[in-house]
Backbone as a chain_set.jsonl record, in Angstrom:
{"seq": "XXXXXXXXXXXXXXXXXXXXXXXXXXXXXXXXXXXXXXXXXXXXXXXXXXXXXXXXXXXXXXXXXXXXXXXXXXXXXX", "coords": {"N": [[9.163, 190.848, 150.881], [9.868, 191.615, 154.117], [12.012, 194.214, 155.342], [13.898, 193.992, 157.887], [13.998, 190.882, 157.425], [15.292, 190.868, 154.797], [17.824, 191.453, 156.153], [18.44, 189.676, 157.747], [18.717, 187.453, 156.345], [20.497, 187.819, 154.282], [22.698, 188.459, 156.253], [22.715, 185.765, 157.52], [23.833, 184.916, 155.297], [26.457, 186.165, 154.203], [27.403, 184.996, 156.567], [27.84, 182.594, 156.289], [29.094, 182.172, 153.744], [31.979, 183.138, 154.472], [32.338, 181.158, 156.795], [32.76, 179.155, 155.007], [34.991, 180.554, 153.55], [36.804, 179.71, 155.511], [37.03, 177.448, 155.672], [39.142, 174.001, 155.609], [40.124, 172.948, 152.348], [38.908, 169.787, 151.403], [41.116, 168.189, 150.658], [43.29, 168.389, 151.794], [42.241, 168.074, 154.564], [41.313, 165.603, 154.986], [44.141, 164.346, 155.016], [45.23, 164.906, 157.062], [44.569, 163.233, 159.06], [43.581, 159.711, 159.649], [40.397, 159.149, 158.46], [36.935, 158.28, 158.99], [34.514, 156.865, 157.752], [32.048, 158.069, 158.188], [32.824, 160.798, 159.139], [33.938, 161.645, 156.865], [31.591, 161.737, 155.138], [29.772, 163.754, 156.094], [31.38, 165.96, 156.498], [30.964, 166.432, 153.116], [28.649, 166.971, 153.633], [27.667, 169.165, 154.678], [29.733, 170.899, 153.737], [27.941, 170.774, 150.947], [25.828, 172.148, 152.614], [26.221, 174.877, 153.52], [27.248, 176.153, 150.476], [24.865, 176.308, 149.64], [23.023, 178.325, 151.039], [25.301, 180.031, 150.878], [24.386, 180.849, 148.425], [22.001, 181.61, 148.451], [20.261, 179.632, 147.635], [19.23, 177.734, 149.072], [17.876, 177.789, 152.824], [18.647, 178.52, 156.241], [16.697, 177.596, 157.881], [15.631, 175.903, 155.917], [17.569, 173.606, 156.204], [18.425, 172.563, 158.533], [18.153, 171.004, 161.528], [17.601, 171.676, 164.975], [18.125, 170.04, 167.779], [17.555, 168.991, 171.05], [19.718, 166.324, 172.396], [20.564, 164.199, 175.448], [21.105, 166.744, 176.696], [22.289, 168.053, 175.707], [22.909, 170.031, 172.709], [22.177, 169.59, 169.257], [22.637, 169.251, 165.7], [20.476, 168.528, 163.199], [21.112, 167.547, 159.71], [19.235, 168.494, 156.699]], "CA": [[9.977, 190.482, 152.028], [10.505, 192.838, 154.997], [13.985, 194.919, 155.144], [14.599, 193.188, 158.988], [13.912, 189.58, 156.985], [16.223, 190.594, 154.248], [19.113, 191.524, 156.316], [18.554, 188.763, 158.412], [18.992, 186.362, 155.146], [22.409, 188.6, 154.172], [23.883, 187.967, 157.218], [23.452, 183.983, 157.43], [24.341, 184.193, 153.566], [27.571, 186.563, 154.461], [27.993, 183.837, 157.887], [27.735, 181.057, 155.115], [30.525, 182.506, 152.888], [32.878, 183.398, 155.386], [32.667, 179.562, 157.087], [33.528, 178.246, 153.54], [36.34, 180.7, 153.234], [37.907, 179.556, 156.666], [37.508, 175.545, 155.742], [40.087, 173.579, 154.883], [40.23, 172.517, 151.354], [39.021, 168.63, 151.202], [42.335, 166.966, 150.562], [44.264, 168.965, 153.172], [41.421, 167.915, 155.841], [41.618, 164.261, 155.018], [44.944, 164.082, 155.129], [45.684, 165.415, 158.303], [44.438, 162.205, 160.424], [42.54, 158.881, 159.313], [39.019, 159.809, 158.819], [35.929, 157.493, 158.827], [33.626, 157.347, 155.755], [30.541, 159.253, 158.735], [33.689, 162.236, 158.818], [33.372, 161.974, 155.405], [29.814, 162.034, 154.348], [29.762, 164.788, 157.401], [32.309, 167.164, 155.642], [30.618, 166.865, 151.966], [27.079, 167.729, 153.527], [28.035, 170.435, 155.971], [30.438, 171.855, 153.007], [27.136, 171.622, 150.321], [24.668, 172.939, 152.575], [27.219, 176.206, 153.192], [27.296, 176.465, 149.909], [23.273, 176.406, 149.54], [23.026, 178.963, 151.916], [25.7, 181.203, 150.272], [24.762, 180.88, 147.025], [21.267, 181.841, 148.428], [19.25, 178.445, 147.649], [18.667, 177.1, 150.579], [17.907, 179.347, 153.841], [19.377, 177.678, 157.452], [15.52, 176.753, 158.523], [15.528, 174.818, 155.468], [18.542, 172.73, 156.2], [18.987, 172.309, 159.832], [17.004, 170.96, 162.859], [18.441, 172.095, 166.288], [17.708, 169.232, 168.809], [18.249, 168.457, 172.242], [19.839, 164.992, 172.889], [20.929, 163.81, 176.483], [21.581, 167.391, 177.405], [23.542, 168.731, 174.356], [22.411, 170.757, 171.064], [22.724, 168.828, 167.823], [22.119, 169.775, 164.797], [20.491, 167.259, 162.126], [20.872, 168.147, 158.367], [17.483, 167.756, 156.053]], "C": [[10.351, 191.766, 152.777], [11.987, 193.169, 154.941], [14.503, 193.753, 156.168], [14.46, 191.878, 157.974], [15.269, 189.67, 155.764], [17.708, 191.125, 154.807], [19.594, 190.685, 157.279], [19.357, 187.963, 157.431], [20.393, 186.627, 154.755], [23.404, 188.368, 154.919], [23.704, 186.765, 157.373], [24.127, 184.093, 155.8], [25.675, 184.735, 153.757], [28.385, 185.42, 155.673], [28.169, 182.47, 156.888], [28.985, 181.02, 154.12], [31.978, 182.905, 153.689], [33.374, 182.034, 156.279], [33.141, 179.029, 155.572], [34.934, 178.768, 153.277], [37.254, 180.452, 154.256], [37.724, 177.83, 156.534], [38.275, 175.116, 155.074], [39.618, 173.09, 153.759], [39.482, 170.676, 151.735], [40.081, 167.49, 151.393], [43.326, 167.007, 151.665], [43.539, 168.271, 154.638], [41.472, 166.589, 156.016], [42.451, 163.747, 155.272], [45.739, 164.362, 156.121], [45.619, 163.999, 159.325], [44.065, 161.544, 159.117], [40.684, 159.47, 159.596], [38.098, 158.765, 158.64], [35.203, 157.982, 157.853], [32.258, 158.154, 156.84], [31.582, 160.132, 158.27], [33.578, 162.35, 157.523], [32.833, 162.676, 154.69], [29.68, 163.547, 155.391], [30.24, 165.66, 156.619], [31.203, 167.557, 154.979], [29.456, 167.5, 152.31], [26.828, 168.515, 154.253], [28.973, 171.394, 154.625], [29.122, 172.428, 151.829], [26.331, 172.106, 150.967], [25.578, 174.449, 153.019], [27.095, 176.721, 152.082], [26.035, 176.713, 149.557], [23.182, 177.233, 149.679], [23.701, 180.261, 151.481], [25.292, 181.68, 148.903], [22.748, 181.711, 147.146], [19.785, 180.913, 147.946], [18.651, 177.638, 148.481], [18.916, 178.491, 151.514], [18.209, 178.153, 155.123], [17.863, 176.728, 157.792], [15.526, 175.709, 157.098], [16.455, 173.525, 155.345], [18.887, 172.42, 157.122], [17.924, 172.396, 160.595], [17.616, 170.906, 163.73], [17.691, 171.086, 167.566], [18.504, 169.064, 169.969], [18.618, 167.258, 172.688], [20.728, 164.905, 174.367], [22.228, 165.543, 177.047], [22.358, 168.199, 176.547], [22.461, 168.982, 172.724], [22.907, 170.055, 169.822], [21.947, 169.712, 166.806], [21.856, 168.971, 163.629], [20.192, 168.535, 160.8], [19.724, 167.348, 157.805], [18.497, 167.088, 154.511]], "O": [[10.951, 192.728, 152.298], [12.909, 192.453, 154.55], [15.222, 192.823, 155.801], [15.553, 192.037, 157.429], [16.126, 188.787, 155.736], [18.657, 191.215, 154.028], [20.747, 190.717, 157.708], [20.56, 187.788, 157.625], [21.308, 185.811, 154.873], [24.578, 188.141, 154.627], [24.827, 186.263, 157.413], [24.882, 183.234, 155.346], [26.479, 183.838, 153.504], [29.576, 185.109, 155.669], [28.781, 181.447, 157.197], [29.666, 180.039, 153.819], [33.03, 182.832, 153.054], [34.572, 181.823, 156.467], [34.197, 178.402, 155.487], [35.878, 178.058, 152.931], [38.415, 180.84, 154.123], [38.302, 177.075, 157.315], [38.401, 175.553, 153.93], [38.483, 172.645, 153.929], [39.858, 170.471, 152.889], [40.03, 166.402, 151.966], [43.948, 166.118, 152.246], [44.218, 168.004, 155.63], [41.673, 166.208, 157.169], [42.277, 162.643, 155.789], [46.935, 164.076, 156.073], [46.466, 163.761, 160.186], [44.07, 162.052, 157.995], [40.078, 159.963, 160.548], [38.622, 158.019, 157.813], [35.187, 159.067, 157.273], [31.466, 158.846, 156.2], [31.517, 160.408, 157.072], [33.012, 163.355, 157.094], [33.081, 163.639, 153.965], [29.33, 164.482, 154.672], [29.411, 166.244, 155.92], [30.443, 168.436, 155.387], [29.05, 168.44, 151.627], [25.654, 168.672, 154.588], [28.811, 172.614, 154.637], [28.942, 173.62, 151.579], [25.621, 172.804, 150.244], [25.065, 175.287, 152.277], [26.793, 177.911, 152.177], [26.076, 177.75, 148.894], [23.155, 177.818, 148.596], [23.139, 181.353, 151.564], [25.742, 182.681, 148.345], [22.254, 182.248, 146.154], [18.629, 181.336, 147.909], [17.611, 176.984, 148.402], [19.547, 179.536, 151.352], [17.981, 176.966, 154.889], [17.852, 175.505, 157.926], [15.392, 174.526, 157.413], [16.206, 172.587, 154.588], [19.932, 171.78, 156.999], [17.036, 173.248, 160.61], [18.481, 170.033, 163.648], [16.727, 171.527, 168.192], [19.732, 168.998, 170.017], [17.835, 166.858, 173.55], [21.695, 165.666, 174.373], [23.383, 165.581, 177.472], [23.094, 169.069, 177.012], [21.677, 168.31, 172.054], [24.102, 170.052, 169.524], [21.039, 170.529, 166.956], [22.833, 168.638, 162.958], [19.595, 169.61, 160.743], [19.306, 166.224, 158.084], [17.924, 166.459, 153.621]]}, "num_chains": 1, "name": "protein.A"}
């Protein structure tokens, strides 16, 4: 693996650990409003692929597809 490739990977894996340490806890986030069971399922699979990512098991291209719908950037998880 090239140097530029591995300090690419360092910094989403450092951007990956740094979003986990600024999210709220689970119980705190739920309990703030009513949440729907999508907000939910949304959280848990946005919190494990973060953790993928930091932990260095997953890499962003393998967990995220960046699409354009009606004008706006989404982002679908695999």
């Amino acid at each position: 693996m090239s140097k530029a490739a591995l300090n690419k990977q360092e910094k989403t894996r450092r951007w990956a650990i740094a979003e986990l340490q600024k999210a709220k806890p689970f119980d705190a986030w739920v309990n703030e409003r009513p949440r729907t069971e999508k907000e939910i399922e949304l959280y848990h699979k946005i919190r494990e692929t973060l953790e993928g990512i930091a932990s260095g098991e997953k890499k962003v291209y393998d967990t995220v597809k960046i699409t354009t719908k009606n004008g706006f950037s989404c982002a679908e998880f695999k």
